[in-house]
C-alpha positions as CSV (number, residue, x, y, z in Angstrom):
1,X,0.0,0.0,0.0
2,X,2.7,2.3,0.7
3,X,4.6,1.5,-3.1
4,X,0.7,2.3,-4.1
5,X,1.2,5.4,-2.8
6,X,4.4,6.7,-3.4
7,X,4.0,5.7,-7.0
8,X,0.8,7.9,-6.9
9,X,2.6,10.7,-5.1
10,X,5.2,10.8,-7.9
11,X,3.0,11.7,-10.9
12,X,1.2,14.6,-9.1
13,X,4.2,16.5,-8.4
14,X,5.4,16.1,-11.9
15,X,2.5,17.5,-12.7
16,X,2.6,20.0,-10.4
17,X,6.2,21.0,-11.7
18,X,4.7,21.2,-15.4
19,X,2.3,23.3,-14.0
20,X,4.8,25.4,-12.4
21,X,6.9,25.8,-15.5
22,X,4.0,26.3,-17.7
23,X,2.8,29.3,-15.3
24,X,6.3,30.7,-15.8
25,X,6.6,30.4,-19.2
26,X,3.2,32.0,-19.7
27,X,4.6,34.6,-17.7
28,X,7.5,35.9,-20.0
29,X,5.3,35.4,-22.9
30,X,2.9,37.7,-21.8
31,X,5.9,40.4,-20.4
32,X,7.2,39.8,-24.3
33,X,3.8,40.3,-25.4
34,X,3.3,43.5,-23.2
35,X,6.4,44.9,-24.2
36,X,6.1,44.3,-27.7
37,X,3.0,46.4,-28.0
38,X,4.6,49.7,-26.2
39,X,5.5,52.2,-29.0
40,X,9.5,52.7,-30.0
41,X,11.1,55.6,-29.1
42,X,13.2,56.9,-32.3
43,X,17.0,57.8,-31.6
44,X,18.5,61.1,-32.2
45,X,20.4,59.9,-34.8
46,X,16.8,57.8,-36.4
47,X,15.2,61.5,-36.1
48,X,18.1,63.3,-37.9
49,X,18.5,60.7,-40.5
50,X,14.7,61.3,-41.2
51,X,14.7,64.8,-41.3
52,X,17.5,64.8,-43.9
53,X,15.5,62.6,-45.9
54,X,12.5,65.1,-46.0
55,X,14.7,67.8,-46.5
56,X,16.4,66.2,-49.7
57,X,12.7,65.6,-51.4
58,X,12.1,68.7,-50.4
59,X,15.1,70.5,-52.0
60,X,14.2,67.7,-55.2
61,X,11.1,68.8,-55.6
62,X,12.0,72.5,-55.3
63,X,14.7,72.0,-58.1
64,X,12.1,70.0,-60.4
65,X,9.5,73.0,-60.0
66,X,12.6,75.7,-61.0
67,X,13.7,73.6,-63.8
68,X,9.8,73.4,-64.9
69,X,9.9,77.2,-64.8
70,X,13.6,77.9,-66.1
71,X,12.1,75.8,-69.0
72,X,8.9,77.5,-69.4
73,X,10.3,81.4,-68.9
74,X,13.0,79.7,-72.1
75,X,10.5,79.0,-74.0
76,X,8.4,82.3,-73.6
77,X,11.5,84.0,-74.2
78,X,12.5,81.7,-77.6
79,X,8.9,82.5,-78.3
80,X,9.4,86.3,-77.8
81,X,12.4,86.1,-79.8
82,X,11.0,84.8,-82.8
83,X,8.1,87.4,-82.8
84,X,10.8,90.1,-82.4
85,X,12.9,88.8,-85.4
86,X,9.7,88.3,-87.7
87,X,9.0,92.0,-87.0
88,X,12.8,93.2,-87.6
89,X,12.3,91.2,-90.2
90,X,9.5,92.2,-91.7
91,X,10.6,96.2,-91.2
92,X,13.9,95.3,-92.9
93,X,11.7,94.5,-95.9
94,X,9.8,97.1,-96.3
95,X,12.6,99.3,-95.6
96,X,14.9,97.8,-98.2
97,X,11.7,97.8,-100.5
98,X,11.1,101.8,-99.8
99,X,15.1,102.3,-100.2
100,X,14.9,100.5,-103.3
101,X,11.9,102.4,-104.9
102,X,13.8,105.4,-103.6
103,X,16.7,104.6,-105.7
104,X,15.2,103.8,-108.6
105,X,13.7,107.2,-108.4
106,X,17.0,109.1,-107.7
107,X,18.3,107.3,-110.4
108,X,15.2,108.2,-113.0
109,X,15.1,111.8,-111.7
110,X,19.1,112.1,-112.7
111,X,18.7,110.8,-115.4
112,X,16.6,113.2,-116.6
113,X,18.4,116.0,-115.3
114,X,21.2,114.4,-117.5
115,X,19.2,114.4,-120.4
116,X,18.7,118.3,-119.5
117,X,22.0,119.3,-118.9
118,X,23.1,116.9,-122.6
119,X,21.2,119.4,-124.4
120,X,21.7,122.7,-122.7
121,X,23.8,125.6,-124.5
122,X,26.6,127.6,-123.4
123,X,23.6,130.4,-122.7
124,X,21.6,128.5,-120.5
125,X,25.0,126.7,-119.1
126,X,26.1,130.2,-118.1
127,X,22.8,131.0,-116.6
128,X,22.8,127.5,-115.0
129,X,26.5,128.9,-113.5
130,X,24.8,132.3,-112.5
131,X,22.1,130.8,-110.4
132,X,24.5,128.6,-108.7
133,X,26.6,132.0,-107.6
134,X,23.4,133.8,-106.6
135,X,22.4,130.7,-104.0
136,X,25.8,130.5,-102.8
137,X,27.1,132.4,-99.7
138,X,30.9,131.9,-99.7
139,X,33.9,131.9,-102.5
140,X,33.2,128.5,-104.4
141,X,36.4,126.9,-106.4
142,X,36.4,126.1,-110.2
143,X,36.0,122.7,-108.8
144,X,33.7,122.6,-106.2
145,X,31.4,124.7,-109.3
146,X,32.1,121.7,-111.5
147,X,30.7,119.1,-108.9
148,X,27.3,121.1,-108.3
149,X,26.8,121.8,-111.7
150,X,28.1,118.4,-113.5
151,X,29.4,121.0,-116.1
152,X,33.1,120.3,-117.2
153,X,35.6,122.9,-115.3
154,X,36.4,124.2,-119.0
155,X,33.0,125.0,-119.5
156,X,32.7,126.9,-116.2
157,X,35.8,129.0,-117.0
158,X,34.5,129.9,-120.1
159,X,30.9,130.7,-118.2
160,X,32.6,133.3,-115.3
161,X,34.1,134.6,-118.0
162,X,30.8,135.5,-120.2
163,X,29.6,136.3,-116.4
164,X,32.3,138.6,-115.7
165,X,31.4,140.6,-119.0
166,X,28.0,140.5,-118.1
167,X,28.1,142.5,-115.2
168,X,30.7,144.8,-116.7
169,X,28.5,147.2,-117.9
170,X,27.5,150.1,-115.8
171,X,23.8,150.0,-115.2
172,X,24.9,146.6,-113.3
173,X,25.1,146.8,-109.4
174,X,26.8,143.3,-109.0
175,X,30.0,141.6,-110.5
176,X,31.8,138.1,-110.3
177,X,34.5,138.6,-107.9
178,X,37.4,136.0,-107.4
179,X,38.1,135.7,-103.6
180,X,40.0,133.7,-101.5
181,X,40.4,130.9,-104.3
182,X,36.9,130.9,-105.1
183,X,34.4,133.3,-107.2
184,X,31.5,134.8,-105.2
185,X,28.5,137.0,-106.9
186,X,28.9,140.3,-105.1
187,X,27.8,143.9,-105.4
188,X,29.9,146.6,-106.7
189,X,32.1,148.8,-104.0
190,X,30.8,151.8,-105.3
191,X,27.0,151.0,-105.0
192,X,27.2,148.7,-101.5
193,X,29.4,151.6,-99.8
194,X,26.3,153.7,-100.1
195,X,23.8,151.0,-98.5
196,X,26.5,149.2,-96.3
197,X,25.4,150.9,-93.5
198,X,22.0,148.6,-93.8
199,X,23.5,145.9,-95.5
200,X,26.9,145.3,-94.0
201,X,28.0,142.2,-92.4
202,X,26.8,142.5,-88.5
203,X,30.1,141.4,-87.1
204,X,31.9,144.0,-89.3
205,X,30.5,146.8,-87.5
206,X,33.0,150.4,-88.1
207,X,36.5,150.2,-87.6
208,X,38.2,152.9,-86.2
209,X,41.0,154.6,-87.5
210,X,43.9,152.7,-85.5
211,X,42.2,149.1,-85.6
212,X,42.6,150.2,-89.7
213,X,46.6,151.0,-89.3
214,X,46.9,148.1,-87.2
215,X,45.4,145.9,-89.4
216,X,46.7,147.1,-92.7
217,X,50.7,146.8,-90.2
218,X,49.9,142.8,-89.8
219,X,48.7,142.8,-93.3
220,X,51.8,144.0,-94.8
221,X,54.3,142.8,-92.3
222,X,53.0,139.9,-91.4
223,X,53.9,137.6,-89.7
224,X,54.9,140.6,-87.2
225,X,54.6,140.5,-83.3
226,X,52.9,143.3,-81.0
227,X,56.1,144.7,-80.2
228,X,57.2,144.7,-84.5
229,X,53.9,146.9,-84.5
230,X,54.2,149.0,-81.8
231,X,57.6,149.9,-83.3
232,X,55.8,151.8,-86.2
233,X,52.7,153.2,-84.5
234,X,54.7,154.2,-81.5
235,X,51.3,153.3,-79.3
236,X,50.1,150.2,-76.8
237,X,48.3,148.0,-79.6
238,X,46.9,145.4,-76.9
239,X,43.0,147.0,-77.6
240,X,43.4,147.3,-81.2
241,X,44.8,143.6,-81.4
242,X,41.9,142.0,-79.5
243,X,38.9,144.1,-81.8
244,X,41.0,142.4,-84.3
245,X,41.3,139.0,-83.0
246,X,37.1,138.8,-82.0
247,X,36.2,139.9,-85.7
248,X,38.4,137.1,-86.4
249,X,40.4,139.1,-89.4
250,X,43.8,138.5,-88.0
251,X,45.2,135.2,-85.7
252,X,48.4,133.4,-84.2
253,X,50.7,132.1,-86.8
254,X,53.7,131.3,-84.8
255,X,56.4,132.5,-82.5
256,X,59.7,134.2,-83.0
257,X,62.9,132.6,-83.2
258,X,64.6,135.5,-80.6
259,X,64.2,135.5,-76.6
260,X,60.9,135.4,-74.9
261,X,59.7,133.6,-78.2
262,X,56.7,136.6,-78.9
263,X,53.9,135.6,-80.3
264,X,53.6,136.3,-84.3
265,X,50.1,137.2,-86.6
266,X,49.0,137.0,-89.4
267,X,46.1,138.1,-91.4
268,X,43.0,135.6,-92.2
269,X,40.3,134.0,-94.7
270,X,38.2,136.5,-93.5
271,X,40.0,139.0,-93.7
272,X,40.5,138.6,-97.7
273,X,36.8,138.4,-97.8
274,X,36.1,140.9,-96.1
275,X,37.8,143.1,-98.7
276,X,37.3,141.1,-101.7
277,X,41.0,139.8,-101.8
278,X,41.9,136.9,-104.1
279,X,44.8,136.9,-102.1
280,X,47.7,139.0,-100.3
281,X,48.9,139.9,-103.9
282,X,45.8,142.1,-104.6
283,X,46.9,144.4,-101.7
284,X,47.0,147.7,-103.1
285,X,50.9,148.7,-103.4
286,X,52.8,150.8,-100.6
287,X,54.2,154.0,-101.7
288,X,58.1,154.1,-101.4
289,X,58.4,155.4,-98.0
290,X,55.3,153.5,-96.2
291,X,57.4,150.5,-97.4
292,X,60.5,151.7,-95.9
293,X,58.9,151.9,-92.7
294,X,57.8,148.5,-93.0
295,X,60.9,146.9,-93.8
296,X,62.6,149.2,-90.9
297,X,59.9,147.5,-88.6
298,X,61.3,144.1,-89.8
């Protein structure tokens, strides 16, 4: 009875140990289980690894959307372009059209004032020279006549000279005059001194008696220096020399070669113009002892 026993002792605390162990091992599964469902906790460096990843499709998508509109503003720009060189394009036609129409018609009008000139006479050439004269203002050269009037320089020697005997006669107030290298229509000296008061050139104005000496020293002297004129008019010059220089009749022509280097002057364009002087060689001639005084001056 006792073997009975202890044999049925035995089994129930096995069972009592699997019991045990079972409890136990239910235990940590359920402390697993528990733990398993609490939410993870993210490490710095899981949060900044994150962050970095958002910012890059950030930044990506940012540099998509300016390349979509770097692309688009290209293309309105291409497009703008193209309107623009359609419109030059376009205006350069009808420019080169207009310049070409404009040609043609310079070239038709010529060459019917060709045709005109082909079949004018030495009359109506000469008239053709006069009109020229009357429209011009200043001295114009054989030459620079030939240009404007497509005549031959021949021809237009040969028409001042018919010119010239034109207005020879007396009951003419005007006459071709030869100045400075060129020929100029002008009136006679004897008629325009009695309306040069009214008609005279506004700059010329009256020159007094010493500006006149003073000039006509430089003209005949020249080139002279202040103290070369002072020497024959025996007075201070410095007044007389700047009327002279503002009207523009005399100016600087060089210095001379002796201490203090003085300025030297000379007469001008205008000056020859002013009274109807081909050159310095039309001067009216000194008398003997005016020249002496001159040369002494010298």
């Amino acid at each position: 009875m006792q073997e009975e026993a202890g044999s049925l002792n035995q089994p129930m605390d096995e069972t009592a140990s699997d019991n045990k162990e079972n409890q136990e091992t239910s235990g940590e599964v359920k402390a697993v289980t528990k733990k398993s469902k609490e939410p993870k906790i993210p490490t710095v460096a899981q949060v900044v690894e994150q962050e970095a990843a958002t910012l890059t499709e950030e930044e990506k998508s940012l540099k998509e959307n300016e390349a979509v509109r770097d692309l688009e503003k290209k293309t309105e720009e291409q497009k703008e372009a193209a309107v623009e060189q359609k419109a030059v394009a376009e205006q350069n036609s009808v420019t080169e059209q207009a310049e070409k129409e404009e040609k043609e018609a310079l070239a038709q009008e010529d060459s019917e004032l060709d045709e005109k000139r082909a079949s004018l006479t030495l009359d109506k050439e000469t008239t053709l020279l006069e009109t020229v004269l009357f429209l011009e203002s200043e001295p114009q050269s054989e030459e620079t006549l030939s240009k404007i009037t497509k005549l031959s320089e021949d021809v237009i020697r040969e028409c001042i000279e018919r010119l010239k005997d034109k207005y020879s006669s007396p009951d003419s107030g005007i006459e071709i005059s030869k100045i400075i290298g060129g020929w100029l229509m002008v009136p006679k000296k004897e008629y325009f001194d009695l309306v040069k008061e009214r008609y005279g050139k506004r700059n010329e104005g009256r020159l007094s008696r010493a500006a006149i000496e003073t000039l006509s020293i430089i003209a005949y002297s020249q080139p002279c220096s202040r103290a070369d004129i002072e020497s024959i008019r025996h007075v201070n010059v410095d007044n007389m020399m700047r009327i002279l220089l503002d009207r523009n009749f005399i100016k600087e022509v060089g210095k001379k070669d002796v201490p203090g280097k003085p300025v030297l002057y000379g007469t001008t364009k205008e000056f020859l113009e002013f009274f109807h002087l081909n050159s310095l060689a039309d001067l009216p001639q000194l008398e003997e002892k005016d020249s002496e005084v001159f040369d002494l001056a010298r």
